[in-house]
C-alpha positions as CSV (number, residue, x, y, z in Angstrom):
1,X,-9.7,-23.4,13.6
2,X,-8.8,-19.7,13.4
3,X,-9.8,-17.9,10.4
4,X,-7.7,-15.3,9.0
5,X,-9.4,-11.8,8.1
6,X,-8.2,-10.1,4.8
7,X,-6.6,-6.4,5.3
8,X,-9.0,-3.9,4.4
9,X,-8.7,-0.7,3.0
10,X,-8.5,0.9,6.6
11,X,-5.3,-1.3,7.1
12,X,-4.0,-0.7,3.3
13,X,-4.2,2.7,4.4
14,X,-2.8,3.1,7.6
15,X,0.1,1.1,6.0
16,X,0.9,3.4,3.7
17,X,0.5,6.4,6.6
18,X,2.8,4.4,9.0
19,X,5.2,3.8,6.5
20,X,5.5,7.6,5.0
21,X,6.4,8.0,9.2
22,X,8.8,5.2,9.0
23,X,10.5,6.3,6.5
24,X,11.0,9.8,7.4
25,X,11.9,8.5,10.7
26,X,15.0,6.5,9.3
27,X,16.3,8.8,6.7
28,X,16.4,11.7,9.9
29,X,18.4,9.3,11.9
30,X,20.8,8.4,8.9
31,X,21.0,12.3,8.2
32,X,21.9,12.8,11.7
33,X,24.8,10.0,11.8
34,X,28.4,10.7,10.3
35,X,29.9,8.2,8.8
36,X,32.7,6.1,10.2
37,X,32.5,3.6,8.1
38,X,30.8,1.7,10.8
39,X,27.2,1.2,9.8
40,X,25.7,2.6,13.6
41,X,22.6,4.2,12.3
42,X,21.3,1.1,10.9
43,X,22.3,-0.8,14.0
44,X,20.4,1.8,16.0
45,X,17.6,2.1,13.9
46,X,17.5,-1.9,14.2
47,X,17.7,-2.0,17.7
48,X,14.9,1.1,18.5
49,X,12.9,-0.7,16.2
50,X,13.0,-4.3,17.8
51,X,12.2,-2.6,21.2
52,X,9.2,-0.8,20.0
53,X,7.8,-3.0,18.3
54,X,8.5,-5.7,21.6
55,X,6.7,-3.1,23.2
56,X,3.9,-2.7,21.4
57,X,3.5,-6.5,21.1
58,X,3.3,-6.5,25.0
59,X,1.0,-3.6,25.0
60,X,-0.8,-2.6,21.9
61,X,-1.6,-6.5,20.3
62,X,-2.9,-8.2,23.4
63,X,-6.3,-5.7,23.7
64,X,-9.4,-7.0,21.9
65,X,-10.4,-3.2,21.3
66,X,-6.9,-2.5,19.4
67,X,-8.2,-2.2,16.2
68,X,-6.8,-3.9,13.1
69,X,-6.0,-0.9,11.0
70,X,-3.9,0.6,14.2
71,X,-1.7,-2.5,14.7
72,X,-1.2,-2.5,11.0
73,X,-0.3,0.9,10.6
74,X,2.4,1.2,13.6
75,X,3.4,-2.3,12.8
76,X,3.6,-3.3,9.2
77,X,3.6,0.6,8.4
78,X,6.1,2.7,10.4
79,X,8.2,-0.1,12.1
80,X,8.1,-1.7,9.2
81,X,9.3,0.6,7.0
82,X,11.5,2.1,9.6
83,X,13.5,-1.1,10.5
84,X,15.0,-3.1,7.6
85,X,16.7,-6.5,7.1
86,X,18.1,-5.3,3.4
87,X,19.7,-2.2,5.1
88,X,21.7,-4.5,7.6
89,X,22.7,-7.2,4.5
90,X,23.9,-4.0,2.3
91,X,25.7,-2.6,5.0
92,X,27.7,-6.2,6.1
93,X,28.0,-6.7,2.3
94,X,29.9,-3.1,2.2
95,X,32.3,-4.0,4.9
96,X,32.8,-7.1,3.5
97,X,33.3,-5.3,0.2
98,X,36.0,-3.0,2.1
99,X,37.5,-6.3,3.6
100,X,36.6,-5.2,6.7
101,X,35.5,-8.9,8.1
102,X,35.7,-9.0,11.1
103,X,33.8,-5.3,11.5
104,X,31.6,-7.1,8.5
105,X,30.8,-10.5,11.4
106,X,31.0,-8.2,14.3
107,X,27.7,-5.9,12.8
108,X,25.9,-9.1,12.3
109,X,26.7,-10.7,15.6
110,X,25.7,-7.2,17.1
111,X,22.4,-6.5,14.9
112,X,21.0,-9.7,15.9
113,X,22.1,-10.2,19.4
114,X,21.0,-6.4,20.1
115,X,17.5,-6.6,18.1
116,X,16.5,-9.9,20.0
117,X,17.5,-8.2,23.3
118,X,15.8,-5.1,22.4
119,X,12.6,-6.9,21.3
120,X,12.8,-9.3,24.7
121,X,13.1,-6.0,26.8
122,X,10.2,-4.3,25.1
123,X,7.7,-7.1,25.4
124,X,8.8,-7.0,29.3
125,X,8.4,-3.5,29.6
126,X,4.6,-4.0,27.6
127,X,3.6,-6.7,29.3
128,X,1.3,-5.8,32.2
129,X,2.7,-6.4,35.9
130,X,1.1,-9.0,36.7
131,X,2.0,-11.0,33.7
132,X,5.7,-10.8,34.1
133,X,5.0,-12.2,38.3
134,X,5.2,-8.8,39.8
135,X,2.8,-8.4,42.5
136,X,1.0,-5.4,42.9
């Protein structure tokens, strides 16, 4: 049976660390975007996010010297707070809210068929060689 370790206050912190980083991360990118009334900076954001954090997965996760407060903090703490679920439902609910449906399904369709293909190509890109059959 696997026993699961409480977060410290190494991980509380680096939480908090990661997310200030997260954060600042996202607001830049929505600074940077015009508005179309599209919602492509939270679909980018979404998408950059999966793939790092697939990456990490396959690279950061699997070594037993990665320590807890580190996966916590890039994780929980800037992926976390950079990538968010809310931002994706508030932005379908505003095109929805604009009866823009089919834009409204379309950025749901493409959030979730571009985050699981973003997080699927990270974890192949983190994976070592000769995990993925790739001779050396």
């Amino acid at each position: 049976m696997t026993t699961i370790r409480r977060p410290g206050w190494r991980e509380f912190c680096a939480v908090i660390v990661g997310g200030i980083l997260g954060t600042g991360g996202r607001l830049a990118i929505d600074l940077a975007y015009a508005s179309d009334g599209f919602p492509w900076h939270t679909l980018t954001i979404n998408v950059v996010g999966s793939f790092l954090l697939g990456l990490l997965v396959g690279t950061v996760w699997p070594r037993p010297t990665t320590p807890s407060w580190l996966r916590a903090g890039l994780g929980v703490g800037v992926l976390g707070s950079f990538t968010t679920f809310s931002a994706v439902m508030v932005s379908a609910v505003s095109l929805s809210a604009s009866h823009e449906w089919m834009l409204a399904v379309g950025y749901l369709v493409a959030s979730v068929a571009l985050g699981l293909g973003a997080a699927a190509l990270g974890l192949q890109f983190g994976r070592p060689a000769t995990s993925i059959g790739v001779d050396e």
